[in-house]
VODRENBA-578275 format. One line per 8 residues: number of its first residue (from 1); their letters; for each residue x, y, z of N, C-alpha, C. Coordinates in nm, 4 decimals. Layout:
NUM) A) X:Y:Z:X:Y:Z:X:Y:Z; ... $
END
This chain:
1) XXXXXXXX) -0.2651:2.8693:3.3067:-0.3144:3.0034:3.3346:-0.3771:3.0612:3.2080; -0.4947:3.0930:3.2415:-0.5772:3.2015:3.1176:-0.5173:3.3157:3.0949; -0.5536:3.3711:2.9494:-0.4692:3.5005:2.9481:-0.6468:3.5705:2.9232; -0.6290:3.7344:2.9097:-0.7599:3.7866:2.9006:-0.8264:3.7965:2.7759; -0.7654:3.7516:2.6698:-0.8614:3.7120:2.5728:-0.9137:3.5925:2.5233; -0.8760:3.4938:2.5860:-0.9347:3.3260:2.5933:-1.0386:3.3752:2.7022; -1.0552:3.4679:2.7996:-1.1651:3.4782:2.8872:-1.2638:3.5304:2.7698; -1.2226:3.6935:2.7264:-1.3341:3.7137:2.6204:-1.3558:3.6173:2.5164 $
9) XXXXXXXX) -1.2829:3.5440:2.4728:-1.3873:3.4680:2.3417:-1.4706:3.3485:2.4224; -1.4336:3.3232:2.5590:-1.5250:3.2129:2.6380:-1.6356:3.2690:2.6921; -1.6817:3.4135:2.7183:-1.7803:3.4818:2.7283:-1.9027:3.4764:2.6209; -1.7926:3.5366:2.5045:-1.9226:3.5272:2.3894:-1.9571:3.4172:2.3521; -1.8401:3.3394:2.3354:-1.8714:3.1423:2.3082:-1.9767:3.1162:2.4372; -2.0107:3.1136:2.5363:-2.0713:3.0803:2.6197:-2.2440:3.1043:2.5930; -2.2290:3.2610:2.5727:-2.3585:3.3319:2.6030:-2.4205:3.3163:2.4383; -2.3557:3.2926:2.3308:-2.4114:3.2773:2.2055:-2.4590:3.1649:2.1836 $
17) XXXXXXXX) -2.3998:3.0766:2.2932:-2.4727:2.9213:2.2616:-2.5963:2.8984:2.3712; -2.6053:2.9988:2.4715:-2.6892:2.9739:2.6307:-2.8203:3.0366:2.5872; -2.8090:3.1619:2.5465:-2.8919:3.2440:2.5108:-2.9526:3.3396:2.3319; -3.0518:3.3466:2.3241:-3.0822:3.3914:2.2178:-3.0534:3.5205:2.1760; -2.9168:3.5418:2.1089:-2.9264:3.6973:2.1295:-2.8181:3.7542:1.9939; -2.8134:3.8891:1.9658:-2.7566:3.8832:1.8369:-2.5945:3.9740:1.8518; -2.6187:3.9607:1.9609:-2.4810:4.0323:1.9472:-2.4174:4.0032:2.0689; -2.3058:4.0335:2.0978:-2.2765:4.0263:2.2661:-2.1045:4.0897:2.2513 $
25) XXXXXXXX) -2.0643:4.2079:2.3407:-1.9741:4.2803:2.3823:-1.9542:4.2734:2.4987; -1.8463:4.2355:2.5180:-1.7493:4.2297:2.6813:-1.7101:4.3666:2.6735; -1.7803:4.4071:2.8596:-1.7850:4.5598:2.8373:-1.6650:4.5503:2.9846; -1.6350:4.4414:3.0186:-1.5771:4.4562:3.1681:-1.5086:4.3050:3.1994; -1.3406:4.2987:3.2018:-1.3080:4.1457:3.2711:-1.2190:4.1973:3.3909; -1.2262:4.0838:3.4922:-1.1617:4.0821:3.6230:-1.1072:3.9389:3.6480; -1.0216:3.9663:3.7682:-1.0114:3.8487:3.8297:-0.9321:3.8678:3.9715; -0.9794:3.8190:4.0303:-0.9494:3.8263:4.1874:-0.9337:3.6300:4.2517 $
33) XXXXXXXX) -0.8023:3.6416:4.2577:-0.7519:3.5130:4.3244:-0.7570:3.4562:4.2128; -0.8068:3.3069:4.1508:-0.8212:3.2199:4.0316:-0.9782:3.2527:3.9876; -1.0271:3.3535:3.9914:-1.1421:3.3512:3.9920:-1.1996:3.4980:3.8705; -1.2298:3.4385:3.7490:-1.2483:3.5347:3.6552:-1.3872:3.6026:3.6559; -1.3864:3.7370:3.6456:-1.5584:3.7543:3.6627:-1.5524:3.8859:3.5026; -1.6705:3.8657:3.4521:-1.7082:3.9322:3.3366:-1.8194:3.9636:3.3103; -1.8212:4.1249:3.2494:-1.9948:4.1769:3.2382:-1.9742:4.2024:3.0554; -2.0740:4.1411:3.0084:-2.1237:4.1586:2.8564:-2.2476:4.2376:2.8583 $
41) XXXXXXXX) -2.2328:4.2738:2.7748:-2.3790:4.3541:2.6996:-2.4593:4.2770:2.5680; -2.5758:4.2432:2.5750:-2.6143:4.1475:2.5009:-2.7563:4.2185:2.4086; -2.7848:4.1695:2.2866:-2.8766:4.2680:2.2619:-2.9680:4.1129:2.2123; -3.0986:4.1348:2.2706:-3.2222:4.0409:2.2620:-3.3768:4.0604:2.2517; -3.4426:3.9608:2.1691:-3.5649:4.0250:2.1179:-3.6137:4.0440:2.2711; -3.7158:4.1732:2.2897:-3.7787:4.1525:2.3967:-3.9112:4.0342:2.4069; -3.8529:3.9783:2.5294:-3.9799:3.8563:2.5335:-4.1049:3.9143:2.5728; -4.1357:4.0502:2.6725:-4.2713:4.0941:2.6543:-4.3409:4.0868:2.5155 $
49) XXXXXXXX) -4.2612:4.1578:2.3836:-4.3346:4.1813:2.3157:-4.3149:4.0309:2.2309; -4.2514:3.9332:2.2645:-4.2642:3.8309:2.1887:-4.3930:3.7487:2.2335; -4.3982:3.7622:2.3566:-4.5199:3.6960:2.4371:-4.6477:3.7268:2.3804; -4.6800:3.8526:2.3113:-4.7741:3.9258:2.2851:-4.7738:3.9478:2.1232; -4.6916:3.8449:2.1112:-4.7360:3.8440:1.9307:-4.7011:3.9579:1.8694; -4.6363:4.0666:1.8809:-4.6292:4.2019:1.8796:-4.4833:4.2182:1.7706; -4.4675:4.2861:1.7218:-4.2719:4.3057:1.6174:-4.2012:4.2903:1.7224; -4.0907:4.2119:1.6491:-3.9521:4.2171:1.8047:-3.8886:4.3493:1.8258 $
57) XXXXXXXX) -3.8592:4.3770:1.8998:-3.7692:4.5128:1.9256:-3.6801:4.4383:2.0008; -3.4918:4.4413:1.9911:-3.3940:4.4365:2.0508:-3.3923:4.5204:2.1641; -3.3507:4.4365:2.3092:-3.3386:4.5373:2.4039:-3.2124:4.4786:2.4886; -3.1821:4.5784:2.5076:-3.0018:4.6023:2.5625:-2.9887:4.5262:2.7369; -2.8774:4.4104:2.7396:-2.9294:4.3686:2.8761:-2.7986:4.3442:2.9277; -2.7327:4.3114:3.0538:-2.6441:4.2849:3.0721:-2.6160:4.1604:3.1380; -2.5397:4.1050:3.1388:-2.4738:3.9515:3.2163:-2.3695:3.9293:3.3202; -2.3612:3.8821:3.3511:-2.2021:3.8656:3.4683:-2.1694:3.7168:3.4577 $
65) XXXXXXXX) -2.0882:3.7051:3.4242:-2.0129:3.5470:3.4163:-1.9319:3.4931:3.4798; -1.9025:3.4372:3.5805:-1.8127:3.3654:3.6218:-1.7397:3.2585:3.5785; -1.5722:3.2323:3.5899:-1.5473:3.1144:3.5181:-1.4097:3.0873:3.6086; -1.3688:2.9904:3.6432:-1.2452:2.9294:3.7483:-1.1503:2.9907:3.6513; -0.9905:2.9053:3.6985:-0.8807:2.9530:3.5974:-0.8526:2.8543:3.4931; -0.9739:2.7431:3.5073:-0.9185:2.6393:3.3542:-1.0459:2.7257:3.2448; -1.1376:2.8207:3.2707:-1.2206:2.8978:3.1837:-1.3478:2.8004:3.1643; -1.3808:2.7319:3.3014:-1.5426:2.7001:3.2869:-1.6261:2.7360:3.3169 $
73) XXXXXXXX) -1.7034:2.7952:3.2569:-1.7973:2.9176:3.4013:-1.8870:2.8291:3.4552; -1.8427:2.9070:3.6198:-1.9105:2.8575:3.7318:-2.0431:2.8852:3.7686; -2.0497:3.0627:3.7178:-2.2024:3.1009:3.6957:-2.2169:3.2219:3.6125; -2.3811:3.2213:3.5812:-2.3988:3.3283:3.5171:-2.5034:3.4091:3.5459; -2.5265:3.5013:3.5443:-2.6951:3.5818:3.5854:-2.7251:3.7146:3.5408; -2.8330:3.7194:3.4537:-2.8915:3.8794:3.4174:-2.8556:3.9492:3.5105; -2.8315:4.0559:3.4525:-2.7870:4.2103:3.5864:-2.8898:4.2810:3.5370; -2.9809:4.3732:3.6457:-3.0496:4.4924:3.6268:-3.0071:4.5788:3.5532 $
81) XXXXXXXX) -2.8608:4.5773:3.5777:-2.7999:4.7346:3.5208:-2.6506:4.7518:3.5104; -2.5543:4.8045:3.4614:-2.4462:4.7948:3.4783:-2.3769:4.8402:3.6006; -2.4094:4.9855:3.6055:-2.3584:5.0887:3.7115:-2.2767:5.0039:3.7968; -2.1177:5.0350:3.7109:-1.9331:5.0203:3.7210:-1.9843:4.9204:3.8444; -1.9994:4.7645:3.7705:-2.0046:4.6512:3.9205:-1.8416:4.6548:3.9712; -1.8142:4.6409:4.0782:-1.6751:4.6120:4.1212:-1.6926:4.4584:4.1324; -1.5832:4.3769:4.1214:-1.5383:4.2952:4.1280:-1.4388:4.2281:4.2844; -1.3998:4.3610:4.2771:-1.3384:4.3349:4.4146:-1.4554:4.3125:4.5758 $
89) XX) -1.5419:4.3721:4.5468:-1.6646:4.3843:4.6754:-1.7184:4.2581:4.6345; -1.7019:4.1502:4.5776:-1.8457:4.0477:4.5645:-1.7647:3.9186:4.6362 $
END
């Protein structure tokens, strides 16, 4: 059995090695049945303005992670937005 901070350091361990980004804060962990779910806040150059040759500007994004109860995540996916996801409705 996971306890809830082997979930958070498998969040940031996850998303620091997946994605390009300079920071990352677990703003939210759950778990319903064996099933851990987690929202980070990640801060990353914007790729518009990287696309465009332009200065990077950091822009604020969020994630949702899934991971079983041995802590492998099952999935992961950009969120639009935070606005308080429940865990229990998904």
């Amino acid at each position: 059995m996971s306890n809830i901070i082997e979930v958070k350091k498998t969040v940031v361990k996850f998303l620091k090695e997946n994605i390009i980004c300079y920071d990352v804060t677990v703003i939210k962990i759950g778990k319903v049945q064996d099933i851990w779910s987690a929202v980070a806040e990640v801060y990353e150059d914007d790729s518009f303005l990287k696309s465009m040759n332009l200065p990077p500007k950091q822009v604020r994004l969020f994630y949702s992670i899934k991971m079983d109860d041995n802590l492998e995540v099952t999935s992961f996916e950009r969120l639009n937005s935070f606005e308080g996801i429940d865990f229990t409705s998904e």
